[in-house]
N, C-alpha and C positions, 0 to 999 in steps of 0.2 A: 428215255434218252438222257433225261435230265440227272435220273441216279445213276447210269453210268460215266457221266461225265465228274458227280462228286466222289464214286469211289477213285475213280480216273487221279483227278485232283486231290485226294488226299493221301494215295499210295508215292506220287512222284512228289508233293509237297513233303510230305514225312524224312523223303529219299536225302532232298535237295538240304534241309533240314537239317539234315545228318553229318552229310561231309562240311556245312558251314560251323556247327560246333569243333569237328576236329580243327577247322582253319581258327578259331577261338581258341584251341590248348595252343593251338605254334603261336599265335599273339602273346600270350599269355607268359610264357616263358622266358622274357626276356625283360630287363629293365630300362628301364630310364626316366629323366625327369620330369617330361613332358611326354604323352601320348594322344595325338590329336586326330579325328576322324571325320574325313572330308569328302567330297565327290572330286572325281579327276581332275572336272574344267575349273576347275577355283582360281583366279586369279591366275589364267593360265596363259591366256592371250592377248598378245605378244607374252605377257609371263611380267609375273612380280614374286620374288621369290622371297616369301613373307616367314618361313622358318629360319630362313637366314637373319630378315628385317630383324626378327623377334630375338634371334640371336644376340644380336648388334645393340638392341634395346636394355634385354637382361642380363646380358654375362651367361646365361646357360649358353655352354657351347651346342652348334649344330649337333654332334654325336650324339649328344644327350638327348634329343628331341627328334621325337618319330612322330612322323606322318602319314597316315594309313588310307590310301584313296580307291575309293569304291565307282562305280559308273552312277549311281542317283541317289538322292537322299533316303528314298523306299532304302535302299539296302546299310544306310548308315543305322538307318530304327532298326530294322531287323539285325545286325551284329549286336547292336548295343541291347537288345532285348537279350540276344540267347546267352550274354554274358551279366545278365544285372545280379545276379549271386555273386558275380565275383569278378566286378568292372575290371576291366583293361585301361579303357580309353578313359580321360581328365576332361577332355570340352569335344562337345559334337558342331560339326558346323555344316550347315547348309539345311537344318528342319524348317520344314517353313508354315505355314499358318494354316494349314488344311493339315497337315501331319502333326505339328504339336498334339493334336486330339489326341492319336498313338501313342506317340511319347507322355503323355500325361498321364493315360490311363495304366500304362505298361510300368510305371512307376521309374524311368531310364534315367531324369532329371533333378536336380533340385534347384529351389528357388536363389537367383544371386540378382541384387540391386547393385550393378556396378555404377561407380560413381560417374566414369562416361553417360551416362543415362541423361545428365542434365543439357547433352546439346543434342538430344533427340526427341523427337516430340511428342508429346503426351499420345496425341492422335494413332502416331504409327506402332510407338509402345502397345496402349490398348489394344490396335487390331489384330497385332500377333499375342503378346500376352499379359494384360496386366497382372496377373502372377510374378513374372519374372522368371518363368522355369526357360522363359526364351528371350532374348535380346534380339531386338531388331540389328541386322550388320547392310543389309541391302532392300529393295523394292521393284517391282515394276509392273507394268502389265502384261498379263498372256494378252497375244494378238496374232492376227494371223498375214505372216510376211510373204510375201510375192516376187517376182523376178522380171522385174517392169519390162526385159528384153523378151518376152515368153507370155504377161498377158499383162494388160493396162488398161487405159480408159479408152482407147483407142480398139481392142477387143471386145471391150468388156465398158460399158459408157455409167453402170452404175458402180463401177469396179467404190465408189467414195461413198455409199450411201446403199449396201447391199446389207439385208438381214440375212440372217441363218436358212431361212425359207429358201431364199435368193438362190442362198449354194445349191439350193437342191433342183430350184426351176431353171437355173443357169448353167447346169451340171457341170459348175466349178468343184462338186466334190471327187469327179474323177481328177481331180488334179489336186486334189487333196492329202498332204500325209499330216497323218494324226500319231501322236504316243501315246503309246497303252496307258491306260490311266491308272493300273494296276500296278505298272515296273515303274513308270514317268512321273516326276512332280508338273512341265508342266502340262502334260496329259491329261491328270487330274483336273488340274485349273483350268482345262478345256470343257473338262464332263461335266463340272461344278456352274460354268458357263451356260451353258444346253439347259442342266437342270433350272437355273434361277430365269433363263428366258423363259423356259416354256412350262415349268411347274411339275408337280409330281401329286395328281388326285387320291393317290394311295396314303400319302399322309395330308392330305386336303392343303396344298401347298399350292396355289394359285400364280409365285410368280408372274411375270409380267403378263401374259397371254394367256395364262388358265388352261395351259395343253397338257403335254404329257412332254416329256423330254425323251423320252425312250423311243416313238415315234420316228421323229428326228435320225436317231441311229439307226433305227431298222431300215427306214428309208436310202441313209448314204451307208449301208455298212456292207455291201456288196461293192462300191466304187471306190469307197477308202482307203489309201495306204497306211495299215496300222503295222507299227515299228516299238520296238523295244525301248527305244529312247532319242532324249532329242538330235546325239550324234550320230546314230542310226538313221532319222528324219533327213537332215542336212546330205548326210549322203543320196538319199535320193534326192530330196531337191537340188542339189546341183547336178546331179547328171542329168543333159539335155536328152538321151535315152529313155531314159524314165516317165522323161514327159509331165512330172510334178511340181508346177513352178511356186506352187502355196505350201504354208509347212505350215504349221501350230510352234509359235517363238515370242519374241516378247516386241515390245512396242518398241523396245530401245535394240531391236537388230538392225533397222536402219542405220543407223551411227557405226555400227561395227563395220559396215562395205565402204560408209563416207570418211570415218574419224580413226581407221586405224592405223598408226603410225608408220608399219609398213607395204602395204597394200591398199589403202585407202584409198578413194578417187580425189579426195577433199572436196571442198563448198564449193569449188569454183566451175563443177561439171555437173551436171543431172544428175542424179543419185541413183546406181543401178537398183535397187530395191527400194520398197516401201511397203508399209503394214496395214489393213483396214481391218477394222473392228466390227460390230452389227450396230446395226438403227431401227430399233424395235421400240413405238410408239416416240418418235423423233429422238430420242434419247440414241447419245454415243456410246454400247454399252462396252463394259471390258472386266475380267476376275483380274484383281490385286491379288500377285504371290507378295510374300513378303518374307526373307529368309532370316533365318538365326542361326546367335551361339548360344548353346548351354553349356552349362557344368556338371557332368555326369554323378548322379545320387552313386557316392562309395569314393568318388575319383583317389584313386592311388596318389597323385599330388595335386592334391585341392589348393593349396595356397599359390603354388604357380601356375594354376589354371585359371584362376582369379585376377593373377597378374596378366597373364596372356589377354584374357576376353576383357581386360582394361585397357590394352595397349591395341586389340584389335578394332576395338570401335572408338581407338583415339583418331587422329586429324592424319598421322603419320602414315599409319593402314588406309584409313577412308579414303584419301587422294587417291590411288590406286585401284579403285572400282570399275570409274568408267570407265576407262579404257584398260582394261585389264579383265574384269568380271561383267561388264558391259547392263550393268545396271545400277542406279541413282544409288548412292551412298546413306545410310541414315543417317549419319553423324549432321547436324546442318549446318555446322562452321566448315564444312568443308567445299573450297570451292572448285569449280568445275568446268572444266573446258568447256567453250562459247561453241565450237563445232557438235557438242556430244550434245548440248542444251539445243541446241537449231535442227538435229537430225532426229533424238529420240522423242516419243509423246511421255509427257508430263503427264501422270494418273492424276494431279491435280485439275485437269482439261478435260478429262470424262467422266462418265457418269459410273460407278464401282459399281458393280454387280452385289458384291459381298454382304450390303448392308442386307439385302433380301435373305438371305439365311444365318440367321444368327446362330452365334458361338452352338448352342444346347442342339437346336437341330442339326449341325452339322456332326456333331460328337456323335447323335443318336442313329444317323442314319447313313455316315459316311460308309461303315463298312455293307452295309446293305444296297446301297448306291453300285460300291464298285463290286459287289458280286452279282448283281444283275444287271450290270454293263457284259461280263465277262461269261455269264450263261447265256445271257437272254440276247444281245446283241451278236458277240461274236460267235463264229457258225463253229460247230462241233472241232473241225478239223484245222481251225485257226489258232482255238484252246490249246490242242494236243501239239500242234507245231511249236505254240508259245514256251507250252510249260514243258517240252522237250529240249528246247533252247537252254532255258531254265537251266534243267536237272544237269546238262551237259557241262554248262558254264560254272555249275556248283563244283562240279568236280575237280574240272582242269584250271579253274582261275585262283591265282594262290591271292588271295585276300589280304595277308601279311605281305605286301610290297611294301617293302623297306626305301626307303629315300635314298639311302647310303648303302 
């Protein structure tokens, strides 16, 4: 079963493969001064429209400057990979600290010390990349957010003090939607979670509890709702049909239901959501994403790309995170609404997963992580629905969306 599922997967991957390079020659053909490469939700809600900002900043007019937005950062690596012969794109935005490994190896980035750097902290620098092939622009924690009108502490009485176990004896994981950690950034930083709880004996990785993390999934992977991405997620967690009131989202989603400008409840009423993490060995655990800009190795205009990813992690961009991109700013001169500070969790306030698997092992064994999540976890017929999604989406999604 096993080799029909890799010939399976490399006749539709090859496929998918194929019409993404044609969508690279229509990139490709067109100029301008700026070409930037992002995922959809970027500073999208309510919306900051930050090619305009940058307009305003440099004198490159809007026309000049294209913006090319993809649904997750997996697919910003993967355009900028099948084009590193012959970049397109100037700055990538949205890779973040499990994916740099990608980008690093695939050779997509080059190193830039923008002089922004100096109100950013050594700390958060190093954990995405003391290289520099990545600049910190944003943070936060995966965490797993709930719909306090659908289950609470009043359902659920450990609902603030449950482990990962928890989900499985409290068969909160039928109410579970997860992102493929395959398509999904934070999918990933879900899988990556699972592994540093419970270990992986295959490379004698002991993690907190010395188990297996794979376990774990075979356990919830019949109750699970696994999705394409985290706007695929959301859709089922809000529909009360569905019955999914827990998603896989970040620590700072709460702030987004209490602090959004226009739909918000504000501070002044109970908060319809909130997020709990795991408590394995008293510890609050949680994975740190942490995202970035780079400067694409070849960039067709390197010197205003340099300008850009200066002006992006200046004070001018940074104000417009949290409430906009709904996660902590790196910049630290940048200040921050007292509502988004009261509603989302501070990764300074818990215990980071991350340290437990350092930079090397996560390089050596991330791609083997997520392909035995996706043979060995998900069931034959999940695969083939997945990567038929895939191959269809490769077709009909034109990739070259133009701004203008």
């Amino acid at each position: 079963m096993k080799k029909s599922v890799l010939i399976l997967l490399f006749i539709i991957l090859f496929t998918s493969s194929a019409f993404r390079s044609i969508n690279a020659i229509e990139i490709e053909a067109t100029d301008y001064e700026l070409t930037i490469y992002s995922y959809e939700s970027l500073l999208a809600d309510p919306g900051y429209d930050f090619v305009e900002g940058y307009s305003n900043y440099s004198g490159i007019s809007e026309e000049n400057i294209r913006l090319v937005l993809v649904e997750d950062a997996n697919t910003i690596v993967t355009q900028a990979v099948l084009e590193k012969n012959n970049p397109v794109a100037d700055v990538l935005i949205g890779i973040d600290n499990v994916l740099i490994h990608t980008a690093k190896r695939e050779n997509i980035l080059i190193p830039y010390s923008s002089p922004s750097l100096e109100n950013i902290s050594e700390e958060l620098i190093d954990n995405l990349d003391p290289e520099h092939y990545l600049l910190p622009f944003d943070y936060g924690i995966i965490a797993l957010w709930y719909d306090i009108s659908r289950i609470n502490s009043s359902s659920v009485p450990e609902i603030n003090n449950l482990t990962l176990d928890d989900i499985i004896s409290l068969e909160l994981d039928k109410m579970l939607v997860v992102e493929d950690p395959t398509l999904s950034s934070p999918g990933l930083g879900f899988l990556l979670w699972t592994i540093a709880v419970y270990g992986d004996p295959s490379i004698n990785f002991e993690g907190l509890l010395g188990q297996d993390w794979r376990d774990w999934w075979k356990e919830t992977s019949d109750n699970l709702r696994i999705t394409s991405s985290w706007g695929a997620a959301f859709d089922v967690y809000s529909s009360e049909e569905e019955n999914r009131p827990i998603m896989v989202s970040y620590g700072t989603s709460p702030a987004y239901d209490v602090c959004h400008p226009l739909w918000g409840v504000g501070t002044e009423v109970d908060p319809p959501s909130a997020v709990f993490l795991s408590n394995e060995n008293e510890l609050e655990n949680a994975w740190l994403q942490i995202e970035g800009i780079g400067l694409v190795n070849g960039a067709p205009n390197e010197e205003n790309a340099k300008d850009f990813i200066d002006w992006f992690l200046s004070e001018e961009l940074q104000e417009n995170i949290p409430l906009n991109n709904w996660m902590y700013p790196a910049n630290n001169q940048t200040e921050i609404e007292s509502c988004f500070l009261e509603t989302a969790i501070n990764p300074e306030d818990v215990d980071i997963l991350n340290y437990l698997i350092p930079p090397n092992m996560l390089s050596e064994n991330l791609d083997n992580w997520k392909s035995e999540w996706e043979l060995e976890i998900v069931d034959f017929s999940s695969i083939v629905m997945i990567i038929l999604t895939i191959s269809v989406g490769a077709i009909s999604y034109n990739f070259a969306r133009k701004r203008k």
